[in-house]
Steps between C-alpha positions, in 0.01 A plus 500: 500500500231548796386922500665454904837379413486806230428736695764404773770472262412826340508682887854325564636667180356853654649413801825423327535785249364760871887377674651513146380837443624645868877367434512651141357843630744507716782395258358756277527765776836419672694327247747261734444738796209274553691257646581783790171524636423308831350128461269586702326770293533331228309248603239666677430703206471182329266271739273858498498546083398129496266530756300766401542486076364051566219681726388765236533305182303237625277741622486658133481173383774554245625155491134385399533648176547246208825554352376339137266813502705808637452844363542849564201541785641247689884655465352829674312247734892400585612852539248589731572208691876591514458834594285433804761254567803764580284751651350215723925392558559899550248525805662141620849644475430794664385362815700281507866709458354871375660394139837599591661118413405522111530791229190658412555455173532152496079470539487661142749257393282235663174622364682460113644134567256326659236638224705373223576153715138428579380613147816410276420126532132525424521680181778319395285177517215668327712664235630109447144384480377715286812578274407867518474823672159682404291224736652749778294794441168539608258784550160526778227338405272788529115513585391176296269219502669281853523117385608227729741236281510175544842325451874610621685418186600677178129560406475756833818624411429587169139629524628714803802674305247590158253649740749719674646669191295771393231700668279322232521159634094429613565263804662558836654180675414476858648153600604152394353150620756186436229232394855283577551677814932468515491901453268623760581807690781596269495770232483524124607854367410643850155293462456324796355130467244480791400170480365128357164419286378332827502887644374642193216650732749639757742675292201657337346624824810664588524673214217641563523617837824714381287608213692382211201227420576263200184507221720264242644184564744433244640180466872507351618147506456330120557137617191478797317225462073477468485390821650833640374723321123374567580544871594853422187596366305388724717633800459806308131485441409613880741749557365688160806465279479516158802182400723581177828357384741619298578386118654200410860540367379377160284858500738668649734406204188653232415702708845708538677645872357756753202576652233465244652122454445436873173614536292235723260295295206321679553135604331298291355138449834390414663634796311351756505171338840455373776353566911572434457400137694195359878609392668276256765511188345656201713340259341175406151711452702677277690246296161347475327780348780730311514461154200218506155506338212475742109388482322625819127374554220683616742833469236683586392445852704558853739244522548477115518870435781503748686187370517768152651757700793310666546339172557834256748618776741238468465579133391171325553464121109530400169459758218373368184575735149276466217555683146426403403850564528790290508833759711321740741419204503832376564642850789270580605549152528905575632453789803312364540707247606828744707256688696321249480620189787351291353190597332313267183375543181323386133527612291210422107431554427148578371247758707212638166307466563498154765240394594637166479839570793439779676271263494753222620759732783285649636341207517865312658666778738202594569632890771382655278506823181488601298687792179397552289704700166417330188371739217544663567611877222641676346207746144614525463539108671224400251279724180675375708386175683182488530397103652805442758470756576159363546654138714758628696349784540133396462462141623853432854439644486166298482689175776711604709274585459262197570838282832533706626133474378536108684827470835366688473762745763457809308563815133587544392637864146413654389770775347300766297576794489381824092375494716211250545308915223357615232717241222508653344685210498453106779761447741343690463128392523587127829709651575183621427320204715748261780449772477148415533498132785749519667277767484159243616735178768607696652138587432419172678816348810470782558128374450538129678853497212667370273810637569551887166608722548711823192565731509733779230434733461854766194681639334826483659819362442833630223674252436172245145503277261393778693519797354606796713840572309705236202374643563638822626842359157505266275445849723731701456738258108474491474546893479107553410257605835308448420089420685257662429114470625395817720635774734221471558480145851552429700546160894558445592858296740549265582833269429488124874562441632251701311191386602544190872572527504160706327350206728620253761354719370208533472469144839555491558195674351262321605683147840385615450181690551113501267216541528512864239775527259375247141471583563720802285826596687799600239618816650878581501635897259654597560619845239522805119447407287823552152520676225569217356742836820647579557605161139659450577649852805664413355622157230668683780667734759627220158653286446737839251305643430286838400149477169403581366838563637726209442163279326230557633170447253222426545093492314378231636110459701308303474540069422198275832296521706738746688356784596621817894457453645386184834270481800511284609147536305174471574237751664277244755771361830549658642854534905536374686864523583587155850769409240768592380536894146611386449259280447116592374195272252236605546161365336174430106475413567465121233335297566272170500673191338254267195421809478938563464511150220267427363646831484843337355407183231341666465828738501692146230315325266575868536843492440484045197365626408764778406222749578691800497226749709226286733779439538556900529121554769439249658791644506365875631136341805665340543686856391275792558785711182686369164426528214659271248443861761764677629260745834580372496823693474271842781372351704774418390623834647190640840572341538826596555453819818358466562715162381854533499711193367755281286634171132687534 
């Protein structure tokens, strides 16, 4: 409903419940003698209580405050407002007939029923909102740091009633803005909200010309997008306020009620370039893990470490983690073993690389499925290192996936990357490659009823092995400067946590699918694509410091292999919505198995031999879209115009 029609509807019922309130007085006072008094004084002293109580609570702006949020402060705000009303009516009366047609007691009648008929109403709503009574009481704030929140929902509400219980509370609300804007100019718990985001700078300028100047921002709303939040920061940046939000309700729940629980944490990375994260039915991630053995690859890195966590919650029958090194194994390992400890679990040493290492592994611990995590992923190194990559990327998920079609295992999951479109670099065209061989196993599994592969295909995550957000926080740290490669490079974002619930999903999915999907790759949303500048920008801002004076930001080109906007579909795949909104599946571009195969033994018996360049060639052969010379990245550059994408 439009704030306007709101407000109107809430001045009518004042209106109302002012003519209500002068018959029942009345009633009150006379009993049936009422009905002796002269029409005409009755309804004098009617049109004249109207007049003046519409006049003063407007004027008090009573019927501005927001009925979902009534207290106590704003109950005495009605009592004042009633009071002024009769004497107002008393000095109206007397001039006009010296208070001789009316008892004087009737005004103290009047001052009781209209109270309860403008109030009664209100609190009745709250009380039926909130299913109880001690959201009523509130005490003054007292002389405490003055923030300015942004948001008029339940996230103002609440942070306003913790900080006015107790003379301990440390902050001091001075005003509300609506970054909606369908509550402007009313009031939550007597706070009034002053205006929009797009008059950030005006509401704060006010506030300091009547001396109650905000030095907080706080924002209270949990769902605000990336995209809001960045233009809150750097709003804030030039009026010199420091931006916090508070908790999410997942810390809140750890973190326990009351003040100390809302304390205002610092907006982070995350904040400004998130998005409302993906909601979906947890079941099927559950039914697919719960009581189930499974192998997770490369357990010891970002993405894999993670996949270990989600996994142990849903409480899987054993968990066997491999990773090819020993602290990160031991770490993960330690880690798993505070949060789930009933679970069992196994920590092996071993490289993919190595075929019967993984087969030994697989076949002894017989998963039921498969997460493979394992490769090579940082673009620069991986150039300045190409055989490798192949061993690891190509020929490594080869050897796992043999091992899981040996062992009988019933779905094995590839983590893709979006540099697999159009790769313009080595990493993503043996992505590509791997993408490829799962794709063919999987057809062949769906139609022979053997091992199903899933591959989800989805960009950066927030804080990954090599990404470039540390880097930034490591040169903002040092004083700067901060590198960029190029002020137009863009990537897509996506938190740690989120990528791999999807995946798990996903997995999900295929672990209980037909033929109809097979072959397909599940490419997760990813939302809006992020400046690589803006984000160094805004890092520079939340660390304290001004861009391009405090830091320095500095352009120094394009990496080996790195292109200006990655793609998460190919021009020859066709995108289909899956059960899950977030989570689509590309189709078509499958290879034959028997021709991939031959393909990769050849690509093997290259990289045996450590010829670079024959290695490179057979790689661009088995994907046409690459080209050892780099022209793929003209390509891919090509492509992304009508594809835009993600991954740095």
């Amino acid at each position: 409903m439009p704030s306007g029609l709101r407000l109107a509807i809430t001045l009518c019922h004042d209106v109302v419940m002012l003519a209500v309130s002068f018959f029942a007085a009345l009633y009150l006072r006379l009993g049936e003698d009422l009905l002796l008094l002269p029409g005409e004084t009755v309804i004098h002293g009617l049109v004249i209580l109207v007049v003046v109580g519409t006049l003063v609570l407007v004027w008090m702006q009573v019927h501005r405050i927001v009925w979902r949020y009534v207290s106590i402060g704003d109950l005495g705000r009605i009592v004042r407002a009633v009071l002024l009303i009769v004497l107002v009516f008393v000095v109206c009366q007397f001039i006009y007939n010296r208070l001789d047609a009316l008892p004087r007691s009737f005004l103290v009648i009047e001052i009781l029923v209209l109270t309860g008929l403008l109030a009664t109403p209100r609190l009745f709503y709250r009380l039926i909102r909130d299913r109880e009574i001690r959201t009523l009481f509130e005490r003054d704030a007292g002389d405490r740091v003055p923030v300015l929140l942004v948001g008029a929902g339940d996230g103002s509400d609440l942070f306003i009633r913790e900080m006015s219980r107790g003379h301990e509370a440390p902050y001091r609300v001075v005003g509300v803005v609506d970054d909606r804007g369908d509550r402007v100019g009313r009031r939550i718990r007597g706070i009034p909200v002053l205006g929009g985001l797009d008059t950030l700078a005006e509401v704060t300028g006010s506030l300091q010309r009547s001396g109650a100047a905000p030095r907080k921002l706080v924002i209270t709303r949990q769902d605000m997008d990336g995209a809001t939040v960045r233009s809150i920061v750097s709003a804030a940046e030039p009026l010199g306020l420091e931006v916090s939000r508070l908790p999410r309700l997942t810390a809140l729940d750890r973190a326990g009620q009351g003040q100390a629980a809302l304390a205002p944490r610092p907006v982070d990375v995350e904040d400004v370039l998130g998005r409302t994260q993906a909601v979906f039915e947890t079941t099927p991630v559950r039914d697919l893990i719960a009581g189930r053995r499974i192998l997770i690859t490369g357990a010891g890195g970002s993405i894999g470490g993670e996949l270990a966590r989600q996994v142990v919650s849903w409480l899987p029958r054993a968990v066997a983690l491999f990773d090819c090194s020993e602290y990160l194994l031991y770490r993960i390992d330690r880690e798993l073993a505070d949060l789930a400890p009933d679970v069992q679990r196994q920590s092996l040493i071993g490289d993919v690389r190595d075929p019967d290492r993984i087969a030994e592994v697989v076949g002894e611990f017989r998963p039921d499925i498969l997460l493979h995590a394992a490769a090579l992923k940082h673009v620069p190194l991986v150039e300045a290192n190409p055989l490798e990559a192949i061993m690891t990327n190509v020929i490594g998920t080869r050897n796992v996936a043999a091992a899981a079609c040996e062992a009988g295992v019933q779905t094995m999951v590839l983590i893709s990357t979006d540099k697999a479109v159009n790769p313009g670099n080595v990493m993503g065209a043996t992505k590509r490659l791997a993408e490829s061989w799962c794709q063919a196993l999987d057809q062949a599994g769906a139609q022979a009823g053997g091992t199903r592969f899933a591959t989800v295909r989805f960009g950066n995550v927030l804080g990954s092995t090599g990404s470039v957000i540390p880097l930034f926080e490591r040169q903002i740290a040092a004083g700067g400067p901060v590198t960029v490669t190029h002020p137009e490079m863009t990537r897509y974002f996506m938190t740690v946590r989120e990528a791999v619930s999807l995946v798990l999903r996903a997995a999900a999915i295929t672990d209980g699918s037909s033929t109809n999907a097979a072959g397909g790759i599940f490419v997760l949303d990813m939302g809006e694509p992020v400046r690589i500048l803006d984000l160094a920008r805004q890092m520079i801002r939340l660390s304290g410091y001004a861009p391009d004076t405090g830091i320095e930001i500095v352009f120094i080109g394009p990496r080996p292999g790195e292109k200006l906007h990655e793609v998460l579909l190919h021009d020859d795949e066709t995108l289909v919505p899956t059960e899950v909104p977030a989570i689509r599946m590309a189709l078509s571009r499958s290879a034959d198995r028997q021709e991939l195969a031959a393909a990769l033994d050849e690509l093997e018996r290259r990289v045996a031999a450590r010829d670079s360049k024959a290695a490179l060639a057979c790689l661009g052969d088995c994907v046409p879209e690459f080209s050892a010379d780099g022209s793929a990245g003209d390509a891919g550059r090509r492509s992304s115009a009508a594809h835009p994408s993600t991954h740095s």
